[in-house]
C-alpha positions as a Markdown table, in Angstrom:
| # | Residue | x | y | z |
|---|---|---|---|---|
| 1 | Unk | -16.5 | 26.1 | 35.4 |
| 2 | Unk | -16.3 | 28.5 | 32.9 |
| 3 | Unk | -12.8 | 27.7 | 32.2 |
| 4 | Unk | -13.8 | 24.2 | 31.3 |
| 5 | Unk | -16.6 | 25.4 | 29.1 |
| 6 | Unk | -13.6 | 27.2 | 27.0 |
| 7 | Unk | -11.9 | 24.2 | 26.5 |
| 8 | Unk | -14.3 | 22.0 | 25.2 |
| 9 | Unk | -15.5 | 24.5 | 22.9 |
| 10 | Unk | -11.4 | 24.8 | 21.8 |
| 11 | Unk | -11.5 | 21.0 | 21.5 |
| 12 | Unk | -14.7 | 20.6 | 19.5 |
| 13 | Unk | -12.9 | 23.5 | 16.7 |
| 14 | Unk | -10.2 | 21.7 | 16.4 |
| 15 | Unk | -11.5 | 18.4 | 16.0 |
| 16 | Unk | -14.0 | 19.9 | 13.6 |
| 17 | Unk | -11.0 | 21.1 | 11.5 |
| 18 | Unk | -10.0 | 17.5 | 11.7 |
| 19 | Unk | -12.7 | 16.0 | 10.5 |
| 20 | Unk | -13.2 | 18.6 | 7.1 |
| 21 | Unk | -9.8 | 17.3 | 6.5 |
| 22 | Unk | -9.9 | 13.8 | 7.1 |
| 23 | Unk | -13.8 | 14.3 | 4.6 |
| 24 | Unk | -11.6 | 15.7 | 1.9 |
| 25 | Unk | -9.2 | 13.0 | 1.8 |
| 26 | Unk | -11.6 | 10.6 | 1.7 |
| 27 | Unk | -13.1 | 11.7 | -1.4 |
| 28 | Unk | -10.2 | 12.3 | -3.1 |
| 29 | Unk | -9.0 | 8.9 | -2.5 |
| 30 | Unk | -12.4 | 7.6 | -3.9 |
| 31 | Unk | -11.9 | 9.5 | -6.9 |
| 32 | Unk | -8.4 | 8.2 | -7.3 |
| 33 | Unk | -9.2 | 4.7 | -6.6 |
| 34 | Unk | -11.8 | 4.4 | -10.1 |
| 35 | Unk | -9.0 | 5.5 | -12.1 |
| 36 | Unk | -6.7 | 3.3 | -10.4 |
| 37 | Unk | -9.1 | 0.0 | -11.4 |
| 38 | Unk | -9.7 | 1.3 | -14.9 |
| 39 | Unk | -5.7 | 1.0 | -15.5 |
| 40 | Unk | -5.1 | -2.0 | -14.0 |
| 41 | Unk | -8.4 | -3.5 | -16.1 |
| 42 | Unk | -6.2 | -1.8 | -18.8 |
| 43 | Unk | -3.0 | -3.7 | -18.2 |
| 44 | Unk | -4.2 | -6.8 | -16.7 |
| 45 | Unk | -4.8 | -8.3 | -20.1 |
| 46 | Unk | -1.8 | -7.3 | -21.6 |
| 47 | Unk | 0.1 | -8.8 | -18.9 |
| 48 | Unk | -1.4 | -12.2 | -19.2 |
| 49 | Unk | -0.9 | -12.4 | -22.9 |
| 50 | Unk | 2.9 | -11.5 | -23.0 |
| 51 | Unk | 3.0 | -14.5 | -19.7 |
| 52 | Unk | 1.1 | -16.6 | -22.0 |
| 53 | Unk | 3.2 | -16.2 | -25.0 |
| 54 | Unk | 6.6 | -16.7 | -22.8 |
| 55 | Unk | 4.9 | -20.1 | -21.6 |
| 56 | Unk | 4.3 | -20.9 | -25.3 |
| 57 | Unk | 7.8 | -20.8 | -26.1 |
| 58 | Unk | 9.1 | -21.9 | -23.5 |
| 59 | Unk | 7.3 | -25.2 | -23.9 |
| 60 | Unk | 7.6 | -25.7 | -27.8 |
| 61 | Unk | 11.6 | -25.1 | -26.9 |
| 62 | Unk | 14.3 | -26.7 | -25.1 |
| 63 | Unk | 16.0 | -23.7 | -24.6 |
| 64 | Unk | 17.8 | -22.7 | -21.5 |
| 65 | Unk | 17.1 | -19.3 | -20.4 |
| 66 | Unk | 17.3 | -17.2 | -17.2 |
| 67 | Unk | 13.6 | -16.7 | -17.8 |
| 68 | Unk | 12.4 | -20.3 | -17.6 |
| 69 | Unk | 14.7 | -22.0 | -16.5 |
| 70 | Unk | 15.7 | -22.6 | -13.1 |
| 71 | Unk | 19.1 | -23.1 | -10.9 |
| 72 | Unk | 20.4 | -26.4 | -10.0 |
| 73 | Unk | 21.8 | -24.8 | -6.8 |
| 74 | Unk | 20.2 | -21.0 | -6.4 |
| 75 | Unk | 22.1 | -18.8 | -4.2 |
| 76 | Unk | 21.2 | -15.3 | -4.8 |
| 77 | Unk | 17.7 | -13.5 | -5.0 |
| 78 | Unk | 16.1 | -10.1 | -5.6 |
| 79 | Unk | 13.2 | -9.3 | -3.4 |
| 80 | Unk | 10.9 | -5.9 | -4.9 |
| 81 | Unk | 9.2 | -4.4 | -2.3 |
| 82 | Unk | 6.6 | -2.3 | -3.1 |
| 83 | Unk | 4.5 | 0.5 | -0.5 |
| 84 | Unk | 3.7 | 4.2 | -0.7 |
| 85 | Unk | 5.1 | 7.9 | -0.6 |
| 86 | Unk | 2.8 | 8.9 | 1.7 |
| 87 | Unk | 1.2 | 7.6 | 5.2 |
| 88 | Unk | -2.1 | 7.8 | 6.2 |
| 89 | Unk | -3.6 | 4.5 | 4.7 |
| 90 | Unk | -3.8 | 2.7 | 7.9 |
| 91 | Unk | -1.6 | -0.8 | 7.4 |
| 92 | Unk | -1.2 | -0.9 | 4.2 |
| 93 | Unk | 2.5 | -0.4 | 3.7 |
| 94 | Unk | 3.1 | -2.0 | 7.4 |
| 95 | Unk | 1.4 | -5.4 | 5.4 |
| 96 | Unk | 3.5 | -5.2 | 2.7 |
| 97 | Unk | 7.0 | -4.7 | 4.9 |
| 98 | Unk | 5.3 | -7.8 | 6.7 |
| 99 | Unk | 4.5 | -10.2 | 4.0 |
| 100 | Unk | 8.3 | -9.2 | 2.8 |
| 101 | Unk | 10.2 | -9.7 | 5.8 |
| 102 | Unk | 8.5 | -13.3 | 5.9 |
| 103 | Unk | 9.4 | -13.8 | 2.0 |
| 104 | Unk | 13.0 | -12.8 | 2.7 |
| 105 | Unk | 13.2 | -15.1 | 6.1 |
| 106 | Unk | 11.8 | -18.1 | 3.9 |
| 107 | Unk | 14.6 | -17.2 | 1.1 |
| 108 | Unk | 17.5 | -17.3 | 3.8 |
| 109 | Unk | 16.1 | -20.4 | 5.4 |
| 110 | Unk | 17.0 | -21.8 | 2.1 |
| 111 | Unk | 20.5 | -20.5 | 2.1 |
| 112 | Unk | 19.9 | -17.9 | -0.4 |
| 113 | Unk | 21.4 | -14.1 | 0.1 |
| 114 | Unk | 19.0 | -12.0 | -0.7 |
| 115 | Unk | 18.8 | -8.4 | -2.6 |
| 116 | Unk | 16.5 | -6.0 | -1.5 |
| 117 | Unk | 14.8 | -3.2 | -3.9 |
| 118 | Unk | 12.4 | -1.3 | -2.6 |
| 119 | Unk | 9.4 | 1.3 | -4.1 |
| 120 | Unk | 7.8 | 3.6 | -1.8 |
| 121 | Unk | 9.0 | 6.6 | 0.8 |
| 122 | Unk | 7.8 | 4.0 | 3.7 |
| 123 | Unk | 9.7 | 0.8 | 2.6 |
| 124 | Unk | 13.0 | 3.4 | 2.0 |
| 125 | Unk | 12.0 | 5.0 | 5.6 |
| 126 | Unk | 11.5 | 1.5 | 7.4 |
| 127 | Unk | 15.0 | -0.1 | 6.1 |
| 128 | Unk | 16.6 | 3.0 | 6.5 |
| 129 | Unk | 15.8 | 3.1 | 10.3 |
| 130 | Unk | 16.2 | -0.3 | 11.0 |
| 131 | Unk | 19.9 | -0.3 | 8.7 |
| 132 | Unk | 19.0 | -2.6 | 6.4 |
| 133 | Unk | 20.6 | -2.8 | 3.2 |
| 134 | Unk | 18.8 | -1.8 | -0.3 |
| 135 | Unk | 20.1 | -2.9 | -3.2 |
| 136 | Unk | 18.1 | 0.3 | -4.6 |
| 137 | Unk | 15.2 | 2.1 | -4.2 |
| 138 | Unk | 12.8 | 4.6 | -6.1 |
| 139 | Unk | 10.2 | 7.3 | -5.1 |
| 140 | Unk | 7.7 | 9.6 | -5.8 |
| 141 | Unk | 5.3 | 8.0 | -8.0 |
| 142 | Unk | 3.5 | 5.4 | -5.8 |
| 143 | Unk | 0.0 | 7.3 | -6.3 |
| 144 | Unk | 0.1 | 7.1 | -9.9 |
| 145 | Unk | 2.9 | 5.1 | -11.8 |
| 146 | Unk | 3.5 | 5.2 | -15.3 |
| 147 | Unk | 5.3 | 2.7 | -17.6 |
| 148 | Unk | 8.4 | 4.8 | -17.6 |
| 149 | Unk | 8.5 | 4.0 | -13.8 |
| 150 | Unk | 8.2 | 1.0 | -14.5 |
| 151 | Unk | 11.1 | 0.6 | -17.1 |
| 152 | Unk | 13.3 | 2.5 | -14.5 |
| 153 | Unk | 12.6 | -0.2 | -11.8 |
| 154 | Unk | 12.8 | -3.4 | -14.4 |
| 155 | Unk | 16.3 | -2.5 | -15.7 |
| 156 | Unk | 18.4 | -3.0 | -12.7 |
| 157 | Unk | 16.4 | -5.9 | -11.9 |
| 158 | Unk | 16.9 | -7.3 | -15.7 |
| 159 | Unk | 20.4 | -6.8 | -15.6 |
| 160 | Unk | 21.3 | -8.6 | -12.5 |
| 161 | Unk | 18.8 | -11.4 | -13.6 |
| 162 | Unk | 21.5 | -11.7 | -16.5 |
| 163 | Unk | 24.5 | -11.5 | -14.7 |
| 164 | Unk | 26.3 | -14.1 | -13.2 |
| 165 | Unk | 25.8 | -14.9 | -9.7 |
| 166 | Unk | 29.4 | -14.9 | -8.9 |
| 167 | Unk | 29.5 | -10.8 | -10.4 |
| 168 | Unk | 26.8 | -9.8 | -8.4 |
| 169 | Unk | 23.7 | -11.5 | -10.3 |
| 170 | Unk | 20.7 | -13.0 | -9.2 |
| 171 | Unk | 19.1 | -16.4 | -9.9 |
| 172 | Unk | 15.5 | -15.4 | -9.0 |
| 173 | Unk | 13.4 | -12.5 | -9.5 |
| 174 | Unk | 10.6 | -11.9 | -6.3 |
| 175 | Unk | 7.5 | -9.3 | -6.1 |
| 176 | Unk | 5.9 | -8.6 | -3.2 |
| 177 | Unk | 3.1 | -5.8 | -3.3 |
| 178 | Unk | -0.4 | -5.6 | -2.6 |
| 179 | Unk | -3.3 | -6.9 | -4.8 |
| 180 | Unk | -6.5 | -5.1 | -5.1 |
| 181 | Unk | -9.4 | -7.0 | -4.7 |
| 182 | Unk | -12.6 | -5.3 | -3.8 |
| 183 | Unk | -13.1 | -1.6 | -2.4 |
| 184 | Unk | -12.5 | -3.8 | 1.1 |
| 185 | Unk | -9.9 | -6.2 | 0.6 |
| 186 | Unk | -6.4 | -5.5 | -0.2 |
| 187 | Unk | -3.9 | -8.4 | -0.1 |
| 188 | Unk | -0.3 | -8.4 | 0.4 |
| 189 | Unk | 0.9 | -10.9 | -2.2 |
| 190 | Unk | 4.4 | -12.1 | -2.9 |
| 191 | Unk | 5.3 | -13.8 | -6.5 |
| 192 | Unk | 8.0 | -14.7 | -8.0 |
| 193 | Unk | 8.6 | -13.2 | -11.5 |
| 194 | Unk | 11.6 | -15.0 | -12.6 |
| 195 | Unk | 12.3 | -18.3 | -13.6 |
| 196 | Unk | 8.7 | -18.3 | -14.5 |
| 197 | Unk | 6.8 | -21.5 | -13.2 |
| 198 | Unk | 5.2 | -22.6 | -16.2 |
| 199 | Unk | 3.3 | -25.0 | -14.4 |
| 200 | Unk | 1.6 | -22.3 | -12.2 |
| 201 | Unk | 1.4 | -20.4 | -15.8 |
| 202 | Unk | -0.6 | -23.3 | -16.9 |
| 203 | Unk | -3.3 | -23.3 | -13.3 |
| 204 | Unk | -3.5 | -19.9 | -14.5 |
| 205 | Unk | -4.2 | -20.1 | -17.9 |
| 206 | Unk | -6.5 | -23.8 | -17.4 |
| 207 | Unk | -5.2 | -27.1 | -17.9 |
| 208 | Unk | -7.7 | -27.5 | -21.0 |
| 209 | Unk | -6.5 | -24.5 | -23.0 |
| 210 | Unk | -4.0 | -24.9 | -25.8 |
| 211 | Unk | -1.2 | -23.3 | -26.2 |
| 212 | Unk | -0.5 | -21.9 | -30.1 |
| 213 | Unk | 2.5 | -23.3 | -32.0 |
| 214 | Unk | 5.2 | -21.3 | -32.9 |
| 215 | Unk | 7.9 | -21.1 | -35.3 |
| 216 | Unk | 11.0 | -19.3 | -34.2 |
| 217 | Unk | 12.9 | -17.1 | -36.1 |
| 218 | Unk | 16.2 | -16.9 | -35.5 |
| 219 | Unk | 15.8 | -18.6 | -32.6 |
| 220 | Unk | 14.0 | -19.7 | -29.5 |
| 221 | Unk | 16.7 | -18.0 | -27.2 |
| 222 | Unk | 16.4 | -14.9 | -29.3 |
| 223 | Unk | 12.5 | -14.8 | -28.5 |
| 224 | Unk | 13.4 | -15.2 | -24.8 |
| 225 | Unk | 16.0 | -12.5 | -25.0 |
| 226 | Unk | 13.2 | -10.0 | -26.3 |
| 227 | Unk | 10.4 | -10.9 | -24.3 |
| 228 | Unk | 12.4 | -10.8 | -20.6 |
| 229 | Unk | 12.3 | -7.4 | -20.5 |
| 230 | Unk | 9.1 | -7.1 | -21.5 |
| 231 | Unk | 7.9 | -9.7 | -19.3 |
| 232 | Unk | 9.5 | -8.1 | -16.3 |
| 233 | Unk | 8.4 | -4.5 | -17.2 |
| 234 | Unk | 4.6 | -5.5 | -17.5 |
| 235 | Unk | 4.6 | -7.6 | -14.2 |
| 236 | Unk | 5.8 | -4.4 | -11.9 |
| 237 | Unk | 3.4 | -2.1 | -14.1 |
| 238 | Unk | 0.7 | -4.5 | -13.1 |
| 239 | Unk | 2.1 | -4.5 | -9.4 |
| 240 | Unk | 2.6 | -0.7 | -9.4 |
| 241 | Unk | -1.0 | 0.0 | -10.4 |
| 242 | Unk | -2.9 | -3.0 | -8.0 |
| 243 | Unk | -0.5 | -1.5 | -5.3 |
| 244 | Unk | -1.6 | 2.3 | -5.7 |
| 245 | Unk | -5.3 | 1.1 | -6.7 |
| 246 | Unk | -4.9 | -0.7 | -3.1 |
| 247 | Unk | -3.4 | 2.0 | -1.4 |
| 248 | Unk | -6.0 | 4.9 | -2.3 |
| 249 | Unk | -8.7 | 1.9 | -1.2 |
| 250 | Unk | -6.7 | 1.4 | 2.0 |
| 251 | Unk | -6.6 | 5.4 | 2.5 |
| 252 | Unk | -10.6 | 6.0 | 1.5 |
| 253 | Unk | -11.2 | 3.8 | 4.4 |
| 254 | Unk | -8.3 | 4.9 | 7.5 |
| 255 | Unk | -9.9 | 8.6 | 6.3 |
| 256 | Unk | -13.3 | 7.3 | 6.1 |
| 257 | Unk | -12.9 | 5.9 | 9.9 |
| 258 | Unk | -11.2 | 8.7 | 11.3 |
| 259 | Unk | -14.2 | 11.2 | 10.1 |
| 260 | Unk | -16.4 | 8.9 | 11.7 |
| 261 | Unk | -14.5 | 8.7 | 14.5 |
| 262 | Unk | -14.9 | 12.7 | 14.8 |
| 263 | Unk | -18.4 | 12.9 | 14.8 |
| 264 | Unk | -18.3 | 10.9 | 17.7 |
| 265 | Unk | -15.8 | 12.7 | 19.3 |
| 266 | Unk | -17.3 | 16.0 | 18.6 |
| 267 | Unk | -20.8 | 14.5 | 19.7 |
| 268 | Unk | -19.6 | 13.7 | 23.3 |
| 269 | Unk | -17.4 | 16.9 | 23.7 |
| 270 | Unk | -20.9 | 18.7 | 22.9 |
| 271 | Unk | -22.7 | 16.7 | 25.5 |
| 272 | Unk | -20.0 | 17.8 | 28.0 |
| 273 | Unk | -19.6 | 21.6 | 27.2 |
| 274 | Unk | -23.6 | 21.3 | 27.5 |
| 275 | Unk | -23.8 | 19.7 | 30.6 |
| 276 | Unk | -20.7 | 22.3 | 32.0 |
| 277 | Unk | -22.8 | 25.4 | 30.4 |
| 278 | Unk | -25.7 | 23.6 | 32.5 |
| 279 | Unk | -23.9 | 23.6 | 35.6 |
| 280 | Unk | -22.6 | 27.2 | 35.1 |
| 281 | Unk | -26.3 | 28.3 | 34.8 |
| 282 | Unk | -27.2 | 26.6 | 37.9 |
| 283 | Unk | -24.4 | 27.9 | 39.4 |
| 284 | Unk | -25.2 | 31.6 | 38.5 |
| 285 | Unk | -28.8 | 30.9 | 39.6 |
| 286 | Unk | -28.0 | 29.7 | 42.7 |
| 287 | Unk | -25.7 | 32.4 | 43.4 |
| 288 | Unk | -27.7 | 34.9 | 42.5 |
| 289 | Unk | -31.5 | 33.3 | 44.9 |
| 290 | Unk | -28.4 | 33.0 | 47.4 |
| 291 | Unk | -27.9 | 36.8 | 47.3 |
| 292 | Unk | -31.3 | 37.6 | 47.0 |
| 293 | Unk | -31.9 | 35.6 | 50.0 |
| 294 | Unk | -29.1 | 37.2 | 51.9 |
| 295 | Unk | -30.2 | 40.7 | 50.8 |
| 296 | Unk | -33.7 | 40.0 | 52.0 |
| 297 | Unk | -32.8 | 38.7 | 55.7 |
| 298 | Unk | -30.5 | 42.0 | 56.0 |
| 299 | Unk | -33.2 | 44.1 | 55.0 |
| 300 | Unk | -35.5 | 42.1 | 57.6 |
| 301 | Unk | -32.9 | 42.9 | 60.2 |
| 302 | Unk | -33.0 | 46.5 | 59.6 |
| 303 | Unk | -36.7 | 47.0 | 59.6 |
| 304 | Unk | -36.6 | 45.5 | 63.1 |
């Protein structure tokens, strides 16, 4: 019994180590997530302006450009996948790898080939492990992107976008990452970046709203050539910082469930080292009124 008692009490340390760590994480991933929000309040607005501008000249143009104008007959797509460096955020990467396998099986139900680039330690690990071929892939800055990361993920992109199809090009640009919504909800979302939908542009913006007139100088094709990689690089900064506000959101909450989860633990491991310290006590007790009984009939016997 005693050997029981040992290992509950072993148990209810090492859980208890558990759960400090599990605490910590939590809070740091609340920390992380308000600074998270405030730069994608930051960027947000920025984003929509620059789409809102490329609508505007795309409309007040007849200009054909890889940015607004579609294939007759696509063939070729990029798909940019975007989950985390690091684990312990319950499904939030495991969403993401969903919501792009489906994109991709819609894409080749179309008869398009498909590219894959992928952001994130988990998106490289899953593909990797399953050989899968990536187009590229970048790491280490999933927690907390900067622009610059996401210039070095929009130039490959922006170059096949330009190239031919026939040399390796694309004729479609996808996103898939996850959007944060609420401290709760995190959604997988996949959207596609390039051509631009100008009518889904429009939903966005309202039907009622009007769009400025511009006059362009040189040329409409010109303003186009400018804003694409501008467009492109303030879409995936967007992505990067909804996807690492969502992940530090999805983490906060695994960590918060798994502290939780060892109270509980370390409540009922209590209850049983109790109830075996209980049983050791009675044990002793009735070993020891056992001997005294046995001692006192012997000493009975010897009086007689």
């Amino acid at each position: 019994m005693g050997a029981q008692l040992r290992v509950y009490k072993r148990r209810i340390r090492s859980v208890t180590a558990t759960k400090k760590i599990t605490k910590a994480m939590e809070m740091i991933a609340a920390s992380r997530i308000v600074k998270a929000q405030r730069k994608v309040a930051a960027s947000t607005p920025y984003a929509t302006e620059l789409t809102r501008a490329v609508t505007a000249v795309a409309t007040g143009s007849n200009t054909k450009h890889p940015l607004t104008t579609e294939a007759e007959t696509p063939s070729r797509a990029a798909v940019l996948l975007v989950t985390s460096d690091r684990g312990l955020a319950g499904g939030y990467s495991s969403n993401a790898i969903k919501a792009a396998d489906r994109l991709i099986e819609r894409l080749r139900g179309e008869g398009k080939e498909v590219d894959s680039y992928i952001v994130g330690r988990k998106g490289v690990a899953y593909y990797g492990f399953r050989e899968r071929k990536v187009t590229e892939s970048w790491t280490g800055f999933t927690d907390s992107p900067e622009y610059s990361d996401a210039k070095k993920v929009a130039a490959p992109l922006i170059e096949a976008v330009q190239k031919d199809t026939a040399e390796g090009g694309v004729d479609e640009l996808h996103i898939v990452f996850t959007e944060f919504v609420s401290m709760m909800t995190q959604n997988p979302v996949d959207d596609r970046m390039l051509p631009l939908s100008l009518e889904k542009a429009e939903e966005t913006q309202g039907k009622n709203e009007l769009l400025p007139l511009f006059d362009f100088e040189p040329s409409a094709e010109d303003v186009l050539d400018a804003l694409l990689p501008r467009y492109v690089e303030s879409r995936i900064y967007n992505a990067l910082l909804q996807a690492a506000a969502s992940e530090h959101a999805a983490r906060r909450r695994a960590m918060k469930s798994a502290t939780d989860n060892a109270g509980e633990l370390i409540n009922t491991l209590s209850r049983l080292a109790n109830a075996a310290r209980q049983a050791e006590i009675t044990q002793e007790i009735s070993e020891i009124v056992g001997g005294s009984a046995a001692l006192a009939d012997a000493n009975a016997g010897s009086d007689k």
